[in-house]
C-alpha positions, -999 to 999 in steps of 0.1 A, spaced: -40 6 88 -32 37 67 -34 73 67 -67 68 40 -76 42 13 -43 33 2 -53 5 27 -74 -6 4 -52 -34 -14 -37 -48 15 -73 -57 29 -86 -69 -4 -55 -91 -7 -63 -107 26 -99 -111 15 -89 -129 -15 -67 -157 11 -94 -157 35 -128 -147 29 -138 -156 63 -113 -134 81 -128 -107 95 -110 -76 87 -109 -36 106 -93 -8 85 -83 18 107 -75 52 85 -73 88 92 -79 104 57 -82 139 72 -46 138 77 -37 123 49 -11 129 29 17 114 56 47 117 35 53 156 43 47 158 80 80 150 101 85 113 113 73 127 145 39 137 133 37 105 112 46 86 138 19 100 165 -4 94 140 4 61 135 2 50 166 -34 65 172 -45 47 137 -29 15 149 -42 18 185 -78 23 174 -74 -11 153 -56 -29 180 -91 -23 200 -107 -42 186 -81 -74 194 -72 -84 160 -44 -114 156 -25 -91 130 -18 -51 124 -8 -47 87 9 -13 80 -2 -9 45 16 28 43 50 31 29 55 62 48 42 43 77 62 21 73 94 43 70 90 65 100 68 42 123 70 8 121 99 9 153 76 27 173 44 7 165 62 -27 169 77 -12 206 41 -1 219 18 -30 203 40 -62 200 49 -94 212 7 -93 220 -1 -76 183 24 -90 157 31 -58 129 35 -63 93 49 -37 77 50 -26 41 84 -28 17 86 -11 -15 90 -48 -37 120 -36 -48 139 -74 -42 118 -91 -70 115 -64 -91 152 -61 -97 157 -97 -98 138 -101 -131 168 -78 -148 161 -39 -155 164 -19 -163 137 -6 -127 114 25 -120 103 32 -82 74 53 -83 72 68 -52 60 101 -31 86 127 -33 93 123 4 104 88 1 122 93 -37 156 99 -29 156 89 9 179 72 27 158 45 34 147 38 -4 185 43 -16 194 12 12 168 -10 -5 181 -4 -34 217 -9 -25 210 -42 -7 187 -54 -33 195 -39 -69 230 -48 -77 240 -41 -109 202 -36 -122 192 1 -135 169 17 -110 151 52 -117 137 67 -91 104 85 -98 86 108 -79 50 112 -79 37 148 -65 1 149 -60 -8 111 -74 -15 98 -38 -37 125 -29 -54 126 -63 -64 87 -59 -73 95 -22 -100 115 -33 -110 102 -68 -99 130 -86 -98 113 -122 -85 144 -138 -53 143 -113 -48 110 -116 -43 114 -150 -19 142 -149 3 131 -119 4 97 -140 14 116 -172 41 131 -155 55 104 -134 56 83 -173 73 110 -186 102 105 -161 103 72 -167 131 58 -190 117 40 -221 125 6 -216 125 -1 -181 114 -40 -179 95 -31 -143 79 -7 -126 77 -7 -85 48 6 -67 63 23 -36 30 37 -23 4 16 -15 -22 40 -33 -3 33 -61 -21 -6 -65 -54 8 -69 -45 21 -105 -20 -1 -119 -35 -5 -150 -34 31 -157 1 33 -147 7 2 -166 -6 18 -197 8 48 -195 44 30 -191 39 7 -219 63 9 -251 47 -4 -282 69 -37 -293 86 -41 -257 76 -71 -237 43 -63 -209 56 -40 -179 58 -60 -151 43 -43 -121 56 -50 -84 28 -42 -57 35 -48 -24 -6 -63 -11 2 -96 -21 31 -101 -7 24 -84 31 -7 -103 31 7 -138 31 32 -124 53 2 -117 76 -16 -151 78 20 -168 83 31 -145 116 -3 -160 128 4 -192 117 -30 -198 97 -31 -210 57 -45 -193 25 -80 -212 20 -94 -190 -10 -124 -209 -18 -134 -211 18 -165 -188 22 -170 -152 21 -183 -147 55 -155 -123 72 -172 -89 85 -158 -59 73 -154 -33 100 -143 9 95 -126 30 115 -122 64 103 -103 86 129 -106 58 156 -149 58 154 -167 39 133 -177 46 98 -184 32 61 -158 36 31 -156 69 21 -174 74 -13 -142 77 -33 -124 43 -21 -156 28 -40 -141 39 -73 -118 12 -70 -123 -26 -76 -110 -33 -40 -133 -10 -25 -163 -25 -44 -152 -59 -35 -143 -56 2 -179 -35 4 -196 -60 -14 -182 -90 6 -196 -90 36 -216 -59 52 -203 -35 74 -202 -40 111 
């Protein structure tokens, strides 16, 4: 679940562990962006996002929304769990900083600066050099495809990132759909590759393991792929297939 396509990683990351799964993404893009509303608004609509997934019986709810994730994830876990396990999404801010600095976290300008990233940091960063970034208008700009905002919200996110940082965090889960063009807009000619710290990867195994089932990649792609846009049921919207995860999870198995 997510407020749009910023879902999109998390699922595909499953996909990739276990092509037979059978996976529901539950969004609300007509409300998105999250990260301005209050945690009270965020957290309603949360709950109606993650209710309309949890209809459908699954074994796990993956919050693959920062913001979610920040405001929510209390609330979800008091209304759906021990029945529904919930997964929630951390910026990877733990392995990031353990690979030295110096550290970017790109991130929304609601969670830049909050209380809740500068504990993560804190807990995790030690002594390592850790810029925060924010990101106005990148989330929304992949939400909808808008190539020419993606560009310019990724211009000026690189420009307030020190030269030299070692990694970069991706602290929205829209983020991951274009890492390469953050990647190459990061980049300083003669400096080793930017590392990149997504959070899909790691929230996906966490998935299968709260279930108790294994990764089996090369089992076969037979999983259905289910929408739910606004709690009814729907395709990916036409942007989301701009992205390689989109493409993938459409092309993997058809839509129920």
């Amino acid at each position: 679940m997510d407020s749009g396509i910023g879902l999109l990683a998390a699922a595909a990351a499953v996909r990739r562990l276990r092509p037979d799964a059978d996976l529901v993404v539950s969004s609300d893009p007509g409300s998105m962006p999250w990260g301005p509303r209050t945690p009270e608004d965020v957290t309603a609509r949360a709950l109606a996002v993650a209710r309309a997934a949890a209809a459908h019986r699954p074994d796990a709810l993956i919050v693959a929304c920062n913001t979610a994730s920040v405001h929510a994830l209390p609330a979800l876990r008091a209304a759906l769990e021990p029945a529904l396990p919930v997964i929630g999404t951390v910026p990877a801010i733990k392995p990031a900083a353990a690979g030295g600095g110096p550290v970017a976290i790109w991130a929304t300008p609601a969670t830049t600066g909050s209380p809740y990233q500068r504990g993560l940091i804190a807990e995790f960063a030690g002594s390592v050099e850790v810029t925060e970034v924010p990101c106005p208008g990148l989330a929304d700009a992949i939400e909808h495809g808008d190539e020419a905002g993606i560009d310019r919200a990724v211009a000026a996110a690189a420009a307030l990132t020190p030269p030299g940082v070692r990694a970069v965090v991706l602290g929205c889960t829209h983020y991951e759909l274009v890492a390469g063009r953050i990647r190459a807009a990061v980049q300083q000619p003669g400096l080793p590759p930017l590392v990149l710290h997504g959070s899909a990867g790691a929230v996906a195994a966490q998935a299968l393991r709260r279930i108790g089932a294994e990764a089996a990649p090369t089992a076969e792609p037979s999983g259905t792929f289910t929408v739910l846009l606004a709690g009814r049921p729907g395709t990916l919207p036409e942007p989301a297939l701009a992205y390689a995860e989109g493409r993938a999870l459409q092309a993997a198995a058809p839509a129920r």
